[in-house]
C-alpha positions as CSV (number, residue, x, y, z in Angstrom):
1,X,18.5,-1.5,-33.1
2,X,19.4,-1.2,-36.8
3,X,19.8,-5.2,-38.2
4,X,18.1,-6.7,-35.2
5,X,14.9,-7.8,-34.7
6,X,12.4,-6.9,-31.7
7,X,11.4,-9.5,-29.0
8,X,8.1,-8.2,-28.2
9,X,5.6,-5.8,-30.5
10,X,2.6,-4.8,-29.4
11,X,0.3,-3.0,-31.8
12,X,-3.6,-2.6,-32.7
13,X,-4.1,-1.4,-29.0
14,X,-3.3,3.0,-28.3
15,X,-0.3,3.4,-26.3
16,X,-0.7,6.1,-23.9
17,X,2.8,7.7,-23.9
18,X,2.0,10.6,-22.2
19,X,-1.6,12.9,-21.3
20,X,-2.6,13.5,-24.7
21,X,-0.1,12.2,-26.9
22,X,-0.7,8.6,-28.4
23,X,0.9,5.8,-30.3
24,X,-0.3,2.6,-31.9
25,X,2.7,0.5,-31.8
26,X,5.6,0.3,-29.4
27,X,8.6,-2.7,-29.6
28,X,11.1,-4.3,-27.9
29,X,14.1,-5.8,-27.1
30,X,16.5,-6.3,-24.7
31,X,14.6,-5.3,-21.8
32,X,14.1,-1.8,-23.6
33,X,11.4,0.4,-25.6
34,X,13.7,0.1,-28.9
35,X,11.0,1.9,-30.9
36,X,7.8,3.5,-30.7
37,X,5.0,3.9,-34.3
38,X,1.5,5.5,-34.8
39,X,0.9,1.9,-36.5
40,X,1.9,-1.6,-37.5
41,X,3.8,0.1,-40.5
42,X,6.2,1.8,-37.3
43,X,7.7,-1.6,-36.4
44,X,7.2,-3.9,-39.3
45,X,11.2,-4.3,-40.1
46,X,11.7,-5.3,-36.4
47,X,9.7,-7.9,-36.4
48,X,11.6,-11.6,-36.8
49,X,11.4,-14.9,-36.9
50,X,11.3,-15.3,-32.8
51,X,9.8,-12.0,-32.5
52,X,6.1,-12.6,-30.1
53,X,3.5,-10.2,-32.1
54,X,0.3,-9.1,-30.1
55,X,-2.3,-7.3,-32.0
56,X,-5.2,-5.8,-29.7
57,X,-7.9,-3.9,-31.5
58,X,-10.0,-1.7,-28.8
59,X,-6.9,-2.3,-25.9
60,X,-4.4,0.3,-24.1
61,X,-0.8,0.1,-23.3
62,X,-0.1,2.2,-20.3
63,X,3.3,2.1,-18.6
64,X,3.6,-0.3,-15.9
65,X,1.9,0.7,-12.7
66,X,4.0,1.0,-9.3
67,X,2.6,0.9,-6.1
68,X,4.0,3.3,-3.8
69,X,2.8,1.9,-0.4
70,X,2.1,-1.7,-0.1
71,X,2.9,-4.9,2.5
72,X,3.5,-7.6,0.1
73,X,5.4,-10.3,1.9
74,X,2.1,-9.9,4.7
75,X,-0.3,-10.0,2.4
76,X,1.3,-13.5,0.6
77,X,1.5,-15.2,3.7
78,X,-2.3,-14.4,4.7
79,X,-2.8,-15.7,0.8
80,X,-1.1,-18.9,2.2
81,X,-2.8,-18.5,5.9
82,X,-6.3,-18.2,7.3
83,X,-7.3,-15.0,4.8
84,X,-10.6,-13.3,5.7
85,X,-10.5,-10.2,2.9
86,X,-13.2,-11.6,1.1
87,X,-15.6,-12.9,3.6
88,X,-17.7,-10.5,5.3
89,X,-19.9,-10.6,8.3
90,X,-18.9,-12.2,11.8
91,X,-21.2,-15.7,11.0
92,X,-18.9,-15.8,8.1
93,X,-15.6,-15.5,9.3
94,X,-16.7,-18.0,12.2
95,X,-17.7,-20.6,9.8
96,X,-13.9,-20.0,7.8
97,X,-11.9,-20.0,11.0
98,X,-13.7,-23.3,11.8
99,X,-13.4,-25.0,8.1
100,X,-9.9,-23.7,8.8
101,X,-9.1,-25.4,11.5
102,X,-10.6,-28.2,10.5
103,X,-8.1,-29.0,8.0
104,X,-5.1,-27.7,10.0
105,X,-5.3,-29.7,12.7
106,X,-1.8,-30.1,13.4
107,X,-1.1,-26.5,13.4
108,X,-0.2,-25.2,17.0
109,X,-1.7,-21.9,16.7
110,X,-4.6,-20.7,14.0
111,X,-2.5,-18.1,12.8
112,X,-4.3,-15.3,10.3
113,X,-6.0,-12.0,9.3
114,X,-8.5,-10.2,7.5
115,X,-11.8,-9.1,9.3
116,X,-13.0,-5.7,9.0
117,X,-14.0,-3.8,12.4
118,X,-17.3,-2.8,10.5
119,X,-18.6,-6.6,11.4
120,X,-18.9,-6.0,15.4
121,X,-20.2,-4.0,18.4
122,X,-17.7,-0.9,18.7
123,X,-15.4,-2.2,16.2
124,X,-14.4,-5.5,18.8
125,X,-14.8,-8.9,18.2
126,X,-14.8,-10.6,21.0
127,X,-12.9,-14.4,22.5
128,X,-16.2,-16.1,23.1
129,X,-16.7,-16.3,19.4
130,X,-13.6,-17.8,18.7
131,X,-13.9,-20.3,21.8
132,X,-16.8,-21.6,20.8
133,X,-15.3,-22.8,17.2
134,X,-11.5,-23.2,18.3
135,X,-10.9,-24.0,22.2
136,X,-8.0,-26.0,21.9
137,X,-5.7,-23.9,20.6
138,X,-4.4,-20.2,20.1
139,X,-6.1,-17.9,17.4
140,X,-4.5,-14.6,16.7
141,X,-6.0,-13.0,13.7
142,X,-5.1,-9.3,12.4
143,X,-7.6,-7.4,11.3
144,X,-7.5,-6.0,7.8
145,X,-6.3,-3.0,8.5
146,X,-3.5,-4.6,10.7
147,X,-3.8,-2.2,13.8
148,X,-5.5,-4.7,16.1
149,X,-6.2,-8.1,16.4
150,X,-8.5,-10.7,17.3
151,X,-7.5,-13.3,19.9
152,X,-9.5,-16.1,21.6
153,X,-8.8,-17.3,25.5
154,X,-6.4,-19.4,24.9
155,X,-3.9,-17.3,23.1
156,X,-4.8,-14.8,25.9
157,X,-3.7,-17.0,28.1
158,X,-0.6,-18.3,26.5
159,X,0.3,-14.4,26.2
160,X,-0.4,-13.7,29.9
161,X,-2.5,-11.4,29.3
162,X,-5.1,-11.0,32.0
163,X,-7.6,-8.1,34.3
164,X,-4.4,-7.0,36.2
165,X,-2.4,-6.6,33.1
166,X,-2.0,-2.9,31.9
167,X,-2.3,-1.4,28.7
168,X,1.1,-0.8,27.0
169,X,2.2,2.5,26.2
170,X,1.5,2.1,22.3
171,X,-1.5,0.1,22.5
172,X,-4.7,-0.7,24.3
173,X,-6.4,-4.0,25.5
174,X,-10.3,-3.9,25.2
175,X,-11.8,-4.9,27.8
176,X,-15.3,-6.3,29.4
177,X,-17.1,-3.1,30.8
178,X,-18.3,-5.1,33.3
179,X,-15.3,-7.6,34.6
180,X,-12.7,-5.7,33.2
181,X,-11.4,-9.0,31.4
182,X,-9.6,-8.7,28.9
183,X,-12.6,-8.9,25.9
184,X,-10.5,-10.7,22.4
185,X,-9.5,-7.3,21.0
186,X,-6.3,-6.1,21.4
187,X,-5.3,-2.5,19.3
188,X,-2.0,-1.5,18.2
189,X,1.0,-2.0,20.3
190,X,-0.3,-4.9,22.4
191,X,-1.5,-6.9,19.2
192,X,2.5,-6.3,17.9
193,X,3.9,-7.6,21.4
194,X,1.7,-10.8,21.4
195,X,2.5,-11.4,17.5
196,X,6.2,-10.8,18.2
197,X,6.6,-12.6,21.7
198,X,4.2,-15.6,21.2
199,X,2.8,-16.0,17.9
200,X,4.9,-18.7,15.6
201,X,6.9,-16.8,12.9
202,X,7.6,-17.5,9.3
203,X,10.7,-19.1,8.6
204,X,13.1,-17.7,5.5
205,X,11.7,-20.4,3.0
206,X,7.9,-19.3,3.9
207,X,9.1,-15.8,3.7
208,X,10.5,-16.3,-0.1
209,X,7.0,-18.1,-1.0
210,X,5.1,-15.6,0.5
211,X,6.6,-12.7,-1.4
212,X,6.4,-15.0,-4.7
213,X,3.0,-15.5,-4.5
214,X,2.0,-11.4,-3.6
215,X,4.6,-11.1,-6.3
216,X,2.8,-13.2,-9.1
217,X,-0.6,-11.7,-8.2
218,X,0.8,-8.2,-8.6
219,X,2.0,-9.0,-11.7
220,X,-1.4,-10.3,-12.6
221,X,-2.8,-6.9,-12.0
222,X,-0.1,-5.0,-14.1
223,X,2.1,-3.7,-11.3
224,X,5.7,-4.1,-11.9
225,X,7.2,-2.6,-8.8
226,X,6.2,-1.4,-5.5
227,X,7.5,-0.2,-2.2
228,X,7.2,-2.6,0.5
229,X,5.8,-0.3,3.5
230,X,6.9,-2.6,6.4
231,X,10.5,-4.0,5.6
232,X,11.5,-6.9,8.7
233,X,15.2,-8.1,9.4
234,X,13.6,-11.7,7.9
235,X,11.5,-10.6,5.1
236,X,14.7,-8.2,3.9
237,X,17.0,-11.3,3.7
238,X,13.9,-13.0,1.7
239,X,13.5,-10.3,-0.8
240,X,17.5,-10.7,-1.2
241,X,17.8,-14.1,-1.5
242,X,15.0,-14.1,-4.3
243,X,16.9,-11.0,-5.7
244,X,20.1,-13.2,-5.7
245,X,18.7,-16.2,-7.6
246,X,16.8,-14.6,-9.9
247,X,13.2,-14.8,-8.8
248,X,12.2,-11.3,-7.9
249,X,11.2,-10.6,-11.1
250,X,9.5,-6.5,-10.0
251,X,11.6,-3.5,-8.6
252,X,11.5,-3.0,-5.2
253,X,12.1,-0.3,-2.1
254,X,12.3,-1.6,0.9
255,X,11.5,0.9,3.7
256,X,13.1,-0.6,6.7
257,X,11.0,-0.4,10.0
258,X,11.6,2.4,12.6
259,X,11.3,0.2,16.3
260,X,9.5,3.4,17.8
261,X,10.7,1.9,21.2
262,X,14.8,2.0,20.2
263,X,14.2,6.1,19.2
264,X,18.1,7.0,18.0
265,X,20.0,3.9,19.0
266,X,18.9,1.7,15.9
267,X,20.5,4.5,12.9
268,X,23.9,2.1,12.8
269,X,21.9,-0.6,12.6
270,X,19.8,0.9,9.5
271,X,23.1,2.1,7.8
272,X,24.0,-1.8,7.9
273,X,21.0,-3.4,6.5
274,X,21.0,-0.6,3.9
275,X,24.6,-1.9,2.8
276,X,23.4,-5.3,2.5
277,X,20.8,-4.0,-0.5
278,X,21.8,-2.7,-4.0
279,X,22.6,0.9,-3.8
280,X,19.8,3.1,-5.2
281,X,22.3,4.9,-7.5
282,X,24.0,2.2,-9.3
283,X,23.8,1.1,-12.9
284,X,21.8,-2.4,-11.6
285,X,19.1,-0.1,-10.4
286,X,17.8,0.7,-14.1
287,X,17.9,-2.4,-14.9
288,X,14.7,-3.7,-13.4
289,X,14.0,-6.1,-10.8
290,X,16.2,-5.8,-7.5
291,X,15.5,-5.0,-3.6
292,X,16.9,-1.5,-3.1
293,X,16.5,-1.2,1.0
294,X,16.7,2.8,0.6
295,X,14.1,3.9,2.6
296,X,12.6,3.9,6.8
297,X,9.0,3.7,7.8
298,X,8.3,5.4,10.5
299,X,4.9,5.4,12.3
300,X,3.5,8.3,13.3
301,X,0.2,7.5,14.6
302,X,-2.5,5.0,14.3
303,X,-5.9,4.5,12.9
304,X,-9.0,6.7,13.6
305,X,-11.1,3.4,14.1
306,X,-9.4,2.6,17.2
307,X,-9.5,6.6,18.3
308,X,-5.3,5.9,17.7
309,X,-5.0,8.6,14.9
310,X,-3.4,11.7,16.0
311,X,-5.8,14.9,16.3
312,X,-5.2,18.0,16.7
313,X,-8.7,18.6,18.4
314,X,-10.4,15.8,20.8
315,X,-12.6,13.4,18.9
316,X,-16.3,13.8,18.9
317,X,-17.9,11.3,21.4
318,X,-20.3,10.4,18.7
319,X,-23.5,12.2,20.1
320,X,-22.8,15.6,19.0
321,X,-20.0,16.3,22.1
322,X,-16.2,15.4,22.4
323,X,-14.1,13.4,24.7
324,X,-10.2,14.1,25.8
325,X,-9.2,11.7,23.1
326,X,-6.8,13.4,20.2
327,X,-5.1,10.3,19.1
328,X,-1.7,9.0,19.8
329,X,1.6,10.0,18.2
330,X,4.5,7.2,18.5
331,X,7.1,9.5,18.4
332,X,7.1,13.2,20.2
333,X,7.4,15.9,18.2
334,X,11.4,16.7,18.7
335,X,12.3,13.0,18.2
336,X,10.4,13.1,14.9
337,X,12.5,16.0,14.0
338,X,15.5,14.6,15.3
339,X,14.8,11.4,13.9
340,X,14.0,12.3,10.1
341,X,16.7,14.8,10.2
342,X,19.8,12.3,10.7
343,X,17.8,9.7,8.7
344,X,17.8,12.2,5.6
345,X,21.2,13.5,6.5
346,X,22.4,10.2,5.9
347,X,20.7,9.4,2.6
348,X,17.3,7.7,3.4
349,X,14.0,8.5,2.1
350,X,11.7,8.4,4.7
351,X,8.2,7.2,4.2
352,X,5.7,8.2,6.7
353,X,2.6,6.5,8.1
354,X,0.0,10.1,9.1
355,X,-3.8,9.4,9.3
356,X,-5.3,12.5,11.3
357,X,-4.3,16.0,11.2
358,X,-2.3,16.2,14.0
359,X,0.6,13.3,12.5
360,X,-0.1,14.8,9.0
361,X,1.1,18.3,10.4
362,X,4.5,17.1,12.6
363,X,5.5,15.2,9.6
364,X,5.4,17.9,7.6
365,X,7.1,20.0,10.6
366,X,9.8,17.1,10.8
367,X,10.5,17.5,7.3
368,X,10.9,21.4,7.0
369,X,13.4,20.7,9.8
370,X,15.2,18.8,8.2
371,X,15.3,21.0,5.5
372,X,16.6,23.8,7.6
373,X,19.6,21.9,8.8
374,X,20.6,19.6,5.8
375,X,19.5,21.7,3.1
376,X,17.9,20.7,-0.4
377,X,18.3,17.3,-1.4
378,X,16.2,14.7,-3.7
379,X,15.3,12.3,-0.9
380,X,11.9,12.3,-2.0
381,X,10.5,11.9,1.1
382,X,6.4,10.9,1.1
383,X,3.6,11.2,3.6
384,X,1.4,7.7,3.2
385,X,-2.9,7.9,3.9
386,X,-3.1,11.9,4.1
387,X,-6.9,11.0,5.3
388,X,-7.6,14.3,7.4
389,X,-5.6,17.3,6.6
390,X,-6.1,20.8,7.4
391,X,-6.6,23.2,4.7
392,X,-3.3,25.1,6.0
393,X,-1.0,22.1,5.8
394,X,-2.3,21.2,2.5
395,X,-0.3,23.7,0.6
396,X,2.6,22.8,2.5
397,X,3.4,19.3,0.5
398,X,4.2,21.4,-2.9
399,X,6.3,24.0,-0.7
400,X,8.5,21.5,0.7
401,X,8.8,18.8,-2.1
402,X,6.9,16.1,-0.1
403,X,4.9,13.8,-1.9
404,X,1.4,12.7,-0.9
405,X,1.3,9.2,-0.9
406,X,-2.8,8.3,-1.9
407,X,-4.2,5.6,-0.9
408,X,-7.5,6.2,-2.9
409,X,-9.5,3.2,-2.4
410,X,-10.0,4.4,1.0
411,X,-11.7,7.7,-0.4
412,X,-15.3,6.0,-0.8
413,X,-18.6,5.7,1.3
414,X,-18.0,2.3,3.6
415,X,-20.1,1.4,6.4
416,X,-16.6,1.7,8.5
417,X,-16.0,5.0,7.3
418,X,-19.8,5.8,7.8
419,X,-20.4,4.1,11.4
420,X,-16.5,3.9,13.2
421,X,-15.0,7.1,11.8
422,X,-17.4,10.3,11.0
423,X,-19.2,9.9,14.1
424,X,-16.2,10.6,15.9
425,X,-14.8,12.8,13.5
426,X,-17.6,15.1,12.9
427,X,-19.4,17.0,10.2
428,X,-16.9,19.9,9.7
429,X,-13.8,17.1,10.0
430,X,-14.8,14.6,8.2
431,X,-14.8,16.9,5.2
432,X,-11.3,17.5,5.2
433,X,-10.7,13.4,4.4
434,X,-8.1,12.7,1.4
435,X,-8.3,15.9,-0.1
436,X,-6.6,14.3,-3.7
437,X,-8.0,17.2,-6.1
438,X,-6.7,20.2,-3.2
439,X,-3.2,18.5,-3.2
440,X,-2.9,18.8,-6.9
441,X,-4.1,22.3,-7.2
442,X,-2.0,23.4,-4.6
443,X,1.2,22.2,-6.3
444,X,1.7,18.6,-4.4
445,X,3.4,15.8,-6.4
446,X,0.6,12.6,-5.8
447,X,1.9,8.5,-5.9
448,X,-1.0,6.2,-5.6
449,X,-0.3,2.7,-3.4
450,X,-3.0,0.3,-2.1
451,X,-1.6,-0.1,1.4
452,X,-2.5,-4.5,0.2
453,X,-4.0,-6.9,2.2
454,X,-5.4,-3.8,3.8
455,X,-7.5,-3.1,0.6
456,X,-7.0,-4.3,-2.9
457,X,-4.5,-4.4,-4.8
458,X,-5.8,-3.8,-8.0
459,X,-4.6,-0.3,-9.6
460,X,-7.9,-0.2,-12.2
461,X,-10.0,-0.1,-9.2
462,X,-8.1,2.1,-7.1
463,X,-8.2,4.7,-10.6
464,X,-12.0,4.3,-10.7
465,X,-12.6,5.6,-7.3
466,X,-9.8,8.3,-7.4
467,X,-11.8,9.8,-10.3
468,X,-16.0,8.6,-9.4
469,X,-15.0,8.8,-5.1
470,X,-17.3,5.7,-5.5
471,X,-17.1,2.3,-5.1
472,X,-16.5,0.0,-8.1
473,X,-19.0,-2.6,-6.2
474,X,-21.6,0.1,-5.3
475,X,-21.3,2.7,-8.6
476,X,-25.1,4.0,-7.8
477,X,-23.9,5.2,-4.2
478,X,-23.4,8.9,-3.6
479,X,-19.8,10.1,-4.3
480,X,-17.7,10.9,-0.9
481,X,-16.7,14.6,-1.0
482,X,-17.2,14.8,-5.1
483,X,-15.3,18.2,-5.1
484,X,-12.2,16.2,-4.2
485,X,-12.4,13.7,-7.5
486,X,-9.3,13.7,-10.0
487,X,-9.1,13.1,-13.4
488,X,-8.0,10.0,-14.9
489,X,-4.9,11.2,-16.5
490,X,-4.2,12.3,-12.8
491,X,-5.0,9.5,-11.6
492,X,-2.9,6.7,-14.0
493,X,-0.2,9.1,-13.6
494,X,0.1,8.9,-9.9
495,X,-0.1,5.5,-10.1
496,X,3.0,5.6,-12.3
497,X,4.9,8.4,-12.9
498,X,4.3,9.8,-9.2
499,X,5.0,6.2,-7.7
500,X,8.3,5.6,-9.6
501,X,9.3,9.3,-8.8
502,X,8.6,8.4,-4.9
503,X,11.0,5.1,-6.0
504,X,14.0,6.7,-8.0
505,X,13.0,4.9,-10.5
506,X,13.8,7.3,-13.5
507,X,13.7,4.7,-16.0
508,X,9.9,3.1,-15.0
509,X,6.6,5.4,-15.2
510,X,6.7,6.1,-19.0
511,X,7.2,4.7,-22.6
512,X,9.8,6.5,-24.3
513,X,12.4,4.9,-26.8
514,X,15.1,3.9,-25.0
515,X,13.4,3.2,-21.0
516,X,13.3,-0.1,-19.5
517,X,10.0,-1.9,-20.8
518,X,7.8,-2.2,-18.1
519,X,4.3,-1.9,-19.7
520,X,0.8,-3.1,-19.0
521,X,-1.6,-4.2,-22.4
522,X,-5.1,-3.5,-21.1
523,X,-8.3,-5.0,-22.7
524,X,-10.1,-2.2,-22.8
525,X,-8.8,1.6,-23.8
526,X,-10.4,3.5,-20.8
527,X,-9.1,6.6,-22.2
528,X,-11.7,6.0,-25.2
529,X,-13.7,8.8,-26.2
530,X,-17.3,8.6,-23.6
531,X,-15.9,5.9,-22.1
532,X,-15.3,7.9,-18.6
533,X,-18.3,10.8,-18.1
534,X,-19.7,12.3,-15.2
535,X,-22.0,9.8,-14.3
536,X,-20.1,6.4,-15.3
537,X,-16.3,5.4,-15.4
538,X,-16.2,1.6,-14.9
539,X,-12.8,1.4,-15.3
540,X,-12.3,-1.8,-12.7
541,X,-14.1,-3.4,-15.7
542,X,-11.3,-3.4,-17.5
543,X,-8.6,-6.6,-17.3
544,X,-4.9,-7.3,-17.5
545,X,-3.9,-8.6,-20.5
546,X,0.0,-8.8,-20.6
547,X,2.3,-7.3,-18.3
548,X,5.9,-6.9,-19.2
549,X,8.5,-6.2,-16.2
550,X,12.0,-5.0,-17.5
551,X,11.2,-6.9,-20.9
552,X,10.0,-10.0,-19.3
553,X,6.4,-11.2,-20.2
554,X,5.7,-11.6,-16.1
555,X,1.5,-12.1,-16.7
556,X,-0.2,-13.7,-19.6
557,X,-3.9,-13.9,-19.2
558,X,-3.7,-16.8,-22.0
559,X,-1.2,-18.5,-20.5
């Protein structure tokens, strides 16, 4: 850096290089940290004629924030589409699918997602609502948490689906207890069929804009790279074609999508998408933005809303008894094993989906046998949701090297949680829900991802309740399962060291002279002395100021 001049400073705000250890100043150029100051003074001689100077008394520079488990292309087409995130209550979503239609009149089907379970008898919405503001056409609408949807007659009747058909094997179609016609709700496998078989799909130019606009409102929220959790043939060759011209402007994994129906058959077809990204490994990785397709989703269960989490004991019926349910596992137990073990043995990562105990334990199992017939390697393999674990299995992330993939929003008192979930769960189960604080003390390595549009995507919020267990919208509500609360330098550092360790990413999660500059400049320093106590921690107060990608100003609040 000697007789050049820095592109960026940022000073006046602390810089939070690591827990405990501070800076004042940090510069740079060429997409790097070129130097690092407890003050102005530090970085005065870099600064030049072109050099952009930001001074922000009372702010925070942390390192850019990655989000380990997230569905971005999804979640920018429902930002395009019929998006029902932020309206709550069935009278309100009717109203927006009606305005909606309304002014999409030409559309052939009312295509969208959104609406929580929390809104209707047993979790299921049913067609009559949706016939009575759209008859004309087909609705299919996910739900937020994208294991069911929402259909009205006609789409039901465009699908075939009727009182004679039968459930699929991954999936169940609620029904009318008194007809037995089908009711509007369809859960898991059977919403995927109708979406892939019927419902109009994206072409590769609504594909690129979808991922640009998730992209530019992750940006806005500080996060500079992300794995994409559910990784399509068509949403791959849109991340690549933005990679190609220049537009992706984060870092991302792609973790290609295990077809639980194909089982070992679809490996050569894995190895050949994989070839088509950027190899993990190369020099082009550490230089920022890029689609590295290095990793494989694979399902292992479903939601506990539904009753499609995997259990190892039936589920509670609700009234103090239990039913014959324990959940459903996509994949038997020896094709997990047989499955993750050539997947690792051939260089993937793979990232699992494991909600209930039962999914939690067999990808753990999965992973120890892979261990035991490929050895040690630094696949970095992650377990994503980790809501019920048993107390045995905890301890078991640190002794294998598997990362616990948070998503810590979730770890709050909702009227979901509350009514769909620890009824059926029980006292004595319910306790065991993201157990963040037991994972760390046990050894486990954490990464923090939002699992967006299920829940938001902003990291300052998900930070808040991994440290208060309480909603940033609700902070006077009772914490859920306090003893399980982390700290904030836990926290910040899940959310960026742990996520780009999950990612390869050696060069993101930290400032250090000499890393790739991907930082965040926060108004507020919520590391500030009383600022975070036992009884308050608003730490979603705090806003983005600047976020810098690879050296790149990506997100200018002023701008």
């Amino acid at each position: 850096m000697h007789g050049s001049t820095a592109d960026l400073v940022l000073t006046g705000a602390r810089v939070r290089l690591s827990r405990g250890n501070w800076a004042g100043s940090v510069a740079v150029s060429g997409g790097r940290i070129v130097a690092i100051g407890h003050d102005f003074s530090s970085v005065r001689d870099l600064i030049g004629p072109r050099t952009r100077v930001i001074t922000s008394p009372g702010g925070l520079v942390v390192p850019g924030f990655q989000d380990s488990h997230v569905h971005a292309p999804f979640a920018g087409l429902d930002r395009r589409r019929l998006a029902l995130h932020d309206v709550k209550g069935r009278s309100a979503y009717l109203e927006a699918i009606a305005a909606y239609a309304q002014q999409h009149r030409s559309d052939s089907w009312i295509v969208g997602g959104g609406w929580a379970a929390e809104h209707f008898p047993h979790g299921c919405p049913r067609k009559e609502d949706l016939d009575a503001v759209v008859p004309d056409r087909p609705v299919f609408l996910l739900n937020g948490d994208l294991h069911g949807a929402w259909l009205n007659s006609r789409a039901l009747e465009v699908s075939g689906i009727t009182k004679e058909t039968p459930d699929p094997v991954d999936g169940r179609i609620e029904r009318d207890p008194i007809t037995g016609d089908p009711s509007g709700t369809l859960q898991e496998g059977a919403a995927y069929w109708v979406n892939d078989h019927f419902v109009p799909q994206p072409g590769h130019e609504e594909w690129e804009a979808a991922i640009l606009n998730a992209q530019r409102h992750l940006h806005s929220l500080g996060v500079t790279g992300w794995q994409d959790a559910w990784v399509t043939p068509a949403t791959q060759a849109a991340y690549e074609s933005l990679a190609i011209q220049g537009r992706l402007t984060a870092r991302v994994v792609g973790a290609l999508w295990w077809d639980r129906k194909r089982e070992m058959e679809q490996l050569p077809d894995l190895l050949e998408r994989r070839e088509h990204g950027l190899d993990i490994s190369s020099p082009m990785a550490h230089l920022g933005s890029g689609f590295f397709p290095t990793s494989v989703k694979i399902m292992t269960d479903g939601v506990l809303e539904n009753f499609s989490g995997a259990l190892l004991e039936p589920y509670c019926d609700g009234c103090g008894g239990h039913n014959d349910q324990r959940g459903v596992t996509y994949l038997d137990r020896d094709l997990l094993t047989a499955a993750v073990t050539e997947l690792d043995a051939q260089g993937f990562q793979v990232h699992f989906h494991a909600i209930g105990d039962r999914a939690v334990r067999e990808s753990l199992d999965a992973i120890y046998g892979a261990r035991s017939s490929n050895g040690k390697n630094d696949r970095r393999h992650h377990v994503a949701h980790v809501q019920v674990v048993q107390p045995d299995d905890v301890a078991r992330f640190g002794e294998l090297d598997v990362v616990a993939n948070c998503q810590t929003f979730w770890a709050q008192s909702a009227s979901e949680r509350d009514g769909l979930t620890i009824p059926f769960l029980g006292a004595e189960r319910a306790k065991l829900q993201f157990p963040f604080a037991a994972l760390l003390a046990s050894g486990a390595r954490l990464a923090m991802g939002s699992d967006w549009a299920v829940t938001t995507a902003d990291p300052l919020e998900q930070l808040e309740v991994a440290v208060t267990r309480t909603s940033p919208q609700d902070r006077g509500h009772p914490s859920f399962l306090p003893e399980q609360r982390i700290s904030l330098d836990d926290a910040l550092d899940a959310f960026t060291a742990g996520s780009t360790y999950v990612n390869h990413d050696d060069q993101g999660g930290h400032i250090a002279v000499g890393a790739r500059a991907d930082l965040v400049l926060l108004d507020t320093d919520i590391f500030a002395p009383g600022f975070v106590t036992e009884h308050a921690a608003p730490i979603a107060d705090a806003r983005v100021h600047l976020t810098v990608a690879g050296g790149s100003v990506v997100y200018d609040a002023e701008s």
